[in-house]
matplotlib code that plots the C-alpha trace (Angstrom):
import matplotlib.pyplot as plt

x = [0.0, 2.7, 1.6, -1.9, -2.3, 0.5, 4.0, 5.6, 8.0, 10.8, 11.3, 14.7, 14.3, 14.5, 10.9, 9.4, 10.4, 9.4, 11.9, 11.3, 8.6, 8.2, 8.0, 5.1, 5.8, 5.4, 5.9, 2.5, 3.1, 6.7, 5.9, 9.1, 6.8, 3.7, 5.3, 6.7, 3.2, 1.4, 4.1, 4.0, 0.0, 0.4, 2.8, 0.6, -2.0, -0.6, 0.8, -2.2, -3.7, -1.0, -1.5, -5.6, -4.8, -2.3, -4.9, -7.6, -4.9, -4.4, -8.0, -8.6, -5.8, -7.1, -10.3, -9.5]
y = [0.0, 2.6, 6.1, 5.8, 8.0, 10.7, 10.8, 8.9, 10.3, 8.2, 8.8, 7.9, 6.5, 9.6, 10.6, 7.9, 8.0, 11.4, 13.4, 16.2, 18.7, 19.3, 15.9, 15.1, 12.8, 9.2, 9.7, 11.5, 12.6, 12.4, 10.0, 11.9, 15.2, 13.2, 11.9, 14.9, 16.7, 13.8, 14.0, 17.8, 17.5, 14.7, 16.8, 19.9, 18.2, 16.5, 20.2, 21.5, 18.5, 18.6, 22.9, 21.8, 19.7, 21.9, 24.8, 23.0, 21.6, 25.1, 25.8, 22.6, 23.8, 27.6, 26.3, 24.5]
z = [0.0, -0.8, -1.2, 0.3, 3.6, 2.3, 3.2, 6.0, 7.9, 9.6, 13.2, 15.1, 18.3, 20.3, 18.6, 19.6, 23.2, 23.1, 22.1, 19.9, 19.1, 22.6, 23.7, 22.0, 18.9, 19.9, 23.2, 24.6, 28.6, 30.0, 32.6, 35.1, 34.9, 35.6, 38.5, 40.2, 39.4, 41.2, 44.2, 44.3, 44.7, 47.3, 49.4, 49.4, 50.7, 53.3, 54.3, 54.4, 56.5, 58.6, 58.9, 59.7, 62.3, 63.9, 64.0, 65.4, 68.5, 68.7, 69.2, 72.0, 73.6, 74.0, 75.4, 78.0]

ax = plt.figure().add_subplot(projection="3d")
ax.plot(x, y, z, "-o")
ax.set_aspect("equal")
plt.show()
């Protein structure tokens, strides 16, 4: 079936892993930046539990 669907282009390895054009071609998501994104989420909340929890210690504390 040569010709039908256009032109092909030939991609090195490095495109298909992800490399090039942004990271996009072949390679969809980096999986590294997905991680750190999911980590950095997971840490702020945790922060902010950790801040909820210390504020209403705070508050038991005061009443007493």
């Amino acid at each position: 079936m040569l010709g039908v669907g256009g032109s092909r282009r030939h991609l090195g390895r490095e495109a298909l892993r992800g490399g090039g054009r942004g990271g996009r071609v072949g390679g969809g998501h980096d999986p590294q930046a997905q991680k750190r994104e999911l980590l950095r989420a997971l840490q702020e909340k945790r922060q902010e539990q950790q801040r909820r929890r210390q504020e209403e210690e705070g508050k038991e504390g005061s009443e007493e």
